[in-house]
N, C-alpha and C positions, 0 to 999 in steps of 0.2 A: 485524624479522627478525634484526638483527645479534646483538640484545641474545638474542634467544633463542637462537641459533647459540654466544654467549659462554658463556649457562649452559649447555648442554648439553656445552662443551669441557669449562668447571668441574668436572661433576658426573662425565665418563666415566674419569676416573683411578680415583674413590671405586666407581665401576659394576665396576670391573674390578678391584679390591682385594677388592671384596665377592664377584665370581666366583672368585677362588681361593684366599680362604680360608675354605671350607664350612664346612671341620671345625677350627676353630679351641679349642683344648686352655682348659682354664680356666688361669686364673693362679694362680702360685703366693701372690698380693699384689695386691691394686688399692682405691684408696681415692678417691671422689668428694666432690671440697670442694663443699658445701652452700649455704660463705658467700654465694657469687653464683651467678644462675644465666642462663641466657639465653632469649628465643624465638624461637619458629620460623622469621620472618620478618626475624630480627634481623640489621643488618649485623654485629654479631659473628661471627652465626651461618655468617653468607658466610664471612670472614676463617677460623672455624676450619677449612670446608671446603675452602679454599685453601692454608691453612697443613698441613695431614694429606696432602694431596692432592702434596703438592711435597714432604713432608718426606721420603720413601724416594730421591726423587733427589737429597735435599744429603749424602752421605755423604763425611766430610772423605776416606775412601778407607781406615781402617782400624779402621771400625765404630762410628763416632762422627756420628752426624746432628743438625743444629740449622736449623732455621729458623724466621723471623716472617715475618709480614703485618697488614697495617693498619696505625692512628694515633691516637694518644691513646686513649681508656679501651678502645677496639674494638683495639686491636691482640690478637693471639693468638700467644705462642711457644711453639715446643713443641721437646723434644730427647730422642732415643734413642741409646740404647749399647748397645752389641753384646759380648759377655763376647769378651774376648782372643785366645781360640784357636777360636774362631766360625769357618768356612769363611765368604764372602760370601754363597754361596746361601742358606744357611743363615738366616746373618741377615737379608737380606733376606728373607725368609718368615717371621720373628719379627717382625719390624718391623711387614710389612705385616699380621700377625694381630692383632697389638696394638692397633694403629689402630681397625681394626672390630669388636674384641672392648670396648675401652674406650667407642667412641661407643654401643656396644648398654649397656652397663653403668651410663653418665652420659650419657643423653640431652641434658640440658640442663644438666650444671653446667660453670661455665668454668673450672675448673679438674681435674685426676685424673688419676691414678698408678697405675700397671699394672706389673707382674714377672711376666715368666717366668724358666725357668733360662735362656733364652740371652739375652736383651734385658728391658731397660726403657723405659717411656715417659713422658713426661709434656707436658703441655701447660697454660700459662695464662696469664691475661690479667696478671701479673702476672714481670718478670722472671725468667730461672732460671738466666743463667750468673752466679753469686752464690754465695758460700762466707761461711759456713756455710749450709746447706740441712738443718731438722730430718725431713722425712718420711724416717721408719726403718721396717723391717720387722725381726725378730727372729724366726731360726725354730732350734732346737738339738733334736737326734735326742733318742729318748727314751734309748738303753742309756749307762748307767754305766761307768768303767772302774773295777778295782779295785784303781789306782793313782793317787789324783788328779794329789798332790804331783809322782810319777816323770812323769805325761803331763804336766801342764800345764808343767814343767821341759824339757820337749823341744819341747812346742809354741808356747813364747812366744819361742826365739829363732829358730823357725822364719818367725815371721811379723815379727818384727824385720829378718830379714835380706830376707824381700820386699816388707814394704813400701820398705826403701832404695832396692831396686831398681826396683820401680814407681814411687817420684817421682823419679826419674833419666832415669825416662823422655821420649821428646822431644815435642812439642806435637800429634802424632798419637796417642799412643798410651802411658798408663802402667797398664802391667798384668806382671804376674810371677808364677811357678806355680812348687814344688818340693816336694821331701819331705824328712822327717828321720827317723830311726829310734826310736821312743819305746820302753818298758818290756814288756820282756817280746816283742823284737825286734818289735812292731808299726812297721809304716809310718806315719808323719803324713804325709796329702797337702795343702798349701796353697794355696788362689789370692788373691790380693789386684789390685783395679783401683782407677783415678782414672779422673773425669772428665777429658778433657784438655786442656779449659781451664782448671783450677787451675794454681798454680805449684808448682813443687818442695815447695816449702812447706808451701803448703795441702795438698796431697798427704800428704803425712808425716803433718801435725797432725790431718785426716780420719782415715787410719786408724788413727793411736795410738790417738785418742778412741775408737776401736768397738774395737778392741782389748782394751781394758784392760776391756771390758762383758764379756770370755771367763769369767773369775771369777766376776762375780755372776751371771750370767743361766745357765751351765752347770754349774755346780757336778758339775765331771767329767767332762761328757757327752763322748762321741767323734765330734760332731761336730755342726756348728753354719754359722749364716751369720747376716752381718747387712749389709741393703742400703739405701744412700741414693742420690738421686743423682747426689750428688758422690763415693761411694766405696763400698767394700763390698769385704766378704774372707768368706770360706771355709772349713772344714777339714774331713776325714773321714779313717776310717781305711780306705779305698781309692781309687783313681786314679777321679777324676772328670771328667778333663778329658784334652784331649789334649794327648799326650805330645810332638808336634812344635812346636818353636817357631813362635809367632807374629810374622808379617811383621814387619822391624825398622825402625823410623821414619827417615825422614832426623835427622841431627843437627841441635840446635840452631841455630841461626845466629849467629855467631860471628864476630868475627878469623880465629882459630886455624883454625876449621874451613872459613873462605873461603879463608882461604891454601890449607889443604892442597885444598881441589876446583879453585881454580884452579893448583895444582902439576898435578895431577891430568890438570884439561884439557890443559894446554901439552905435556904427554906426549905425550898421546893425539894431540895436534894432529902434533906433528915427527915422530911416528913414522908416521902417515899420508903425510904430506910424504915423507918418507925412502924409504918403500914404492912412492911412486908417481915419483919422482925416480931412485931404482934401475931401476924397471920398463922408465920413458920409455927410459935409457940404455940399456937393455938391449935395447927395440924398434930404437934407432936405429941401435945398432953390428950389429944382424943385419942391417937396410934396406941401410947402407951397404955390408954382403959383400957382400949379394946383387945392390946394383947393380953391384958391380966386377966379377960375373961374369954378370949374365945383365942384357941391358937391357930395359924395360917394352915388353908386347904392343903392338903396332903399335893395336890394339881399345881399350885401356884411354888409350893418348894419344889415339886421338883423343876418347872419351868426355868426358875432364877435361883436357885439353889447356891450354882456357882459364884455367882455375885452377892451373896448374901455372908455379913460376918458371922462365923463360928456362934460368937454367943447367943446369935438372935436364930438362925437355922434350927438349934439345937435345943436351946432353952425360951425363946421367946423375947430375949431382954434386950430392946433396942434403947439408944441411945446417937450422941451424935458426934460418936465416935465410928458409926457403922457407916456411914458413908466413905470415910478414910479407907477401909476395907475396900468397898465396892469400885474405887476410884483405882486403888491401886493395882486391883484386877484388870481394869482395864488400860493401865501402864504398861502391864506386862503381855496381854494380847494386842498393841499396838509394837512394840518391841519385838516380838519372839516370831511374830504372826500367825499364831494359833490360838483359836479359840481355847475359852477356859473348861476342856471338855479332854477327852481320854483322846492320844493322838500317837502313830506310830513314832519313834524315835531308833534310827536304827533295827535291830533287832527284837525290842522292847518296846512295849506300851505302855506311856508317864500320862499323867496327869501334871495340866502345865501349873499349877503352886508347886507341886512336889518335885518335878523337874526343872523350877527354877531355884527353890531355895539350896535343893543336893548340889545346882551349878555356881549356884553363889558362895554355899558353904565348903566347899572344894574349889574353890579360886580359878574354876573356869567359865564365868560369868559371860564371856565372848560367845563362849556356845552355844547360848539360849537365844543370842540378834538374829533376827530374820537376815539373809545376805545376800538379800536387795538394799538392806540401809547400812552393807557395810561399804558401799560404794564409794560413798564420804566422808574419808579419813578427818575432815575436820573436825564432822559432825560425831564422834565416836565419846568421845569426852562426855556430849551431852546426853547422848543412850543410856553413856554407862551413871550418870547421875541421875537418869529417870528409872535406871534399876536400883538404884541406891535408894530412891523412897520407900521400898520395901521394908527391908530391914531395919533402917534409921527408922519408922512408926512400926507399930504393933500388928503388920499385915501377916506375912508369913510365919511370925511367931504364935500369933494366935491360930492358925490353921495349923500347923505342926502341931502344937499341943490340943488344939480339939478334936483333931483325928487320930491320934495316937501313932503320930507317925515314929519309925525306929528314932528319925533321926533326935527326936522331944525340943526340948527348949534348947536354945540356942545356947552357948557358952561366950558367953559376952567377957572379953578381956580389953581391961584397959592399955594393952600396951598398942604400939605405935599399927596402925595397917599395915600390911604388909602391900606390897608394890609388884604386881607381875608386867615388866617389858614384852611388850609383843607389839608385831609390827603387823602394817597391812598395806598396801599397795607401796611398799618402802616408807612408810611415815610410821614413826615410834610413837604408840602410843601405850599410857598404863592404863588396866587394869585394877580398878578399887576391889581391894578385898571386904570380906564385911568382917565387922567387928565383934 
């Protein structure tokens, strides 16, 4: 059951590529390698299905898709590109016609090569992110100019100057589109792309080579293409592409260009700081008017009373030192598991400040852990250090002395803590005394 439930996951990516590309356009290009071929039942055959089937979701993000499947002679990779100034939908719907128009076209060979005007594909059992790559197509309009010498003089530094700019480009994306003025104020429009996983390099020496095929293969003509698929350029003499620039790639990665994104961040970082550091002040200096003139509803102290420090409860005087308080209350009802509220204890009814600090100041600090968290002997150290925030800041001190508890201000000695051993599921651990 498993294994049938796997194919039928396999197969419903390919079920739903073939429902929405009914009407898929023929190609402008498509060549089925003969050399090898596969059958029906073949693990290759699997791997190609898997490999087509995932290749519309590997999209590096700016129209550039690669992936494999399998292992030794059964592996299958395939990779499509998407022309520069492609919308996503767009190529995505090239992509995915490609796929179903090539598997109907090469049933069984493990290798072929598909072009439309917006995308290419290819797929085969033999690697392809590889430079040099010879599958070329060559297609040149039929009209003449009747200027060769004045066109071709305008149209070769037009493509000199995009292919620069296309292998300049960064590991997403080298492609470049512009126009020149040629003879007789006609427009030349060019696009030139790389695959882009070439380098700069390879880049450059790809399209020179198709390049320099402009002479022989057009003898004049006013417009032309020639596609591989490591590269491929363009011309006509009207706008064939669009006019808005296409997505621009992150930068290389670099020194230069780390520095300047983390200049960049630390910006962004202190300016956020600065904004929110302003704001706070600006919260607080109103808090403070307002308490010197109006003191908090009788309703709202008593709601959060408990979490409220001593001196602001009682006289009004906040500062930002009152949150330390509030924080620490809730140290200690995380800890103890009771709420900051009157709770039975035994025979007795505490209040949990009051019955934490008399447990702390009588060196039975273990008493106050909830024990459910005394399960983990490991964890007992770091309990006993989030009870120690108490005492080490002004928390329990300052509610003993604002309440006038028996027990008053604390007697703070400098001599050494004292250490109570006690154990718990056989692991020794100490208790910190307070100071």
């Amino acid at each position: 059951m498993s294994i049938l439930t796997g194919k039928l996951l396999l197969w419903f990516p390919l079920v739903y590529i073939y429902s929405i590309t009914l009407a898929q356009p023929d190609f402008v290009f498509n060549r089925c390698e003969n050399a090898e071929n596969y059958t029906i039942n073949s693990t290759y055959k699997t791997n190609l299905d898997a490999t087509l089937s995932a290749l519309p979701t590997a999209n590096s993000g700016l129209g550039f898709f690669n992936f494999s499947a399998g292992e030794g002679n059964n592996t299958v990779n395939s990779i499509a590109l998407c022309r520069g100034d492609v919308e996503p939908q767009l190529c995505s719907n090239c992509v995915n016609d490609a796929i179903v128009k090539l598997r109907k076209l090469c049933p069984n060979q493990k290798e072929a090569f598909g072009i439309y005007v917006e995308c290419l594909l290819k797929y085969s059992n033999n690697t392809l992110l590889v430079y040099p790559q010879k599958d070329r197509f060559i297609q040149f309009n039929p009209e003449i100019t009747t200027d060769i010498n004045g066109f071709n003089g305008a149209l070769r530094p037009l493509m000199d100057e995009l292919r620069g700019r296309a292998a300049a480009g960064g590991p997403l994306l080298k492609f470049a589109t512009g126009n020149k003025t040629g003879p007789g104020f006609i427009r030349i429009y060019g696009l030139v792309q790389c695959s882009p996983y070439l380098t700069e390099q390879q880049c450059s020496d790809c399209l020179e080579e198709e390049v320099t095929r402009i002479g022989v293969h057009d003898n004049g003509k006013v417009g032309g293409k020639i596609v591989l698929p490591t590269c491929n350029f363009r011309f006509e003499t009207y706008s064939f592409f669009n006019q808005t620039s296409p997505a621009t790639p992150p930068p290389p990665a670099g020194k230069k260009k780390s520095t300047t994104r983390t200049v960049i961040i630390v910006i962004v970082v202190v300016t956020i700081i600065a904004v929110i550091t302003i704001a706070s002040l600006g919260v607080f200096m109103r808090l403070r008017k307002k308490n010197k003139r109006t003191p908090l509803p009788l309703v709202q102290m008593i709601e959060c009373n408990g979490y409220m420090a001593p001196e602001y409860a009682m006289h009004g005087q906040f500062s930002v030192k009152s949150d330390v308080f509030s924080f620490g209350v809730l140290v200690l009802e995380m800890v103890t598991g009771q709420k900051n509220q009157f709770f039975r204890n035994g025979e007795n009814i505490e209040d949990l400040l009051g019955f934490a600090w008399e447990s702390w100041k009588n060196g039975t600090g273990l008493d106050m852990i909830d024990p459910t968290l005394k399960t983990r002997p490991d964890s007992m150290r770091n309990i006993i250090k989030s009870i120690h925030i108490g005492p080490e800041k002004p928390l329990l001190q300052e509610y003993s002395s604002s309440t006038g508890s028996s027990f008053g201000k604390p007697n703070i000695s400098k001599a050494r803590p004292r250490s109570a051993q006690m154990s718990i599921n056989d692991v020794s651990t100490s208790e910190i005394i307070p100071r």
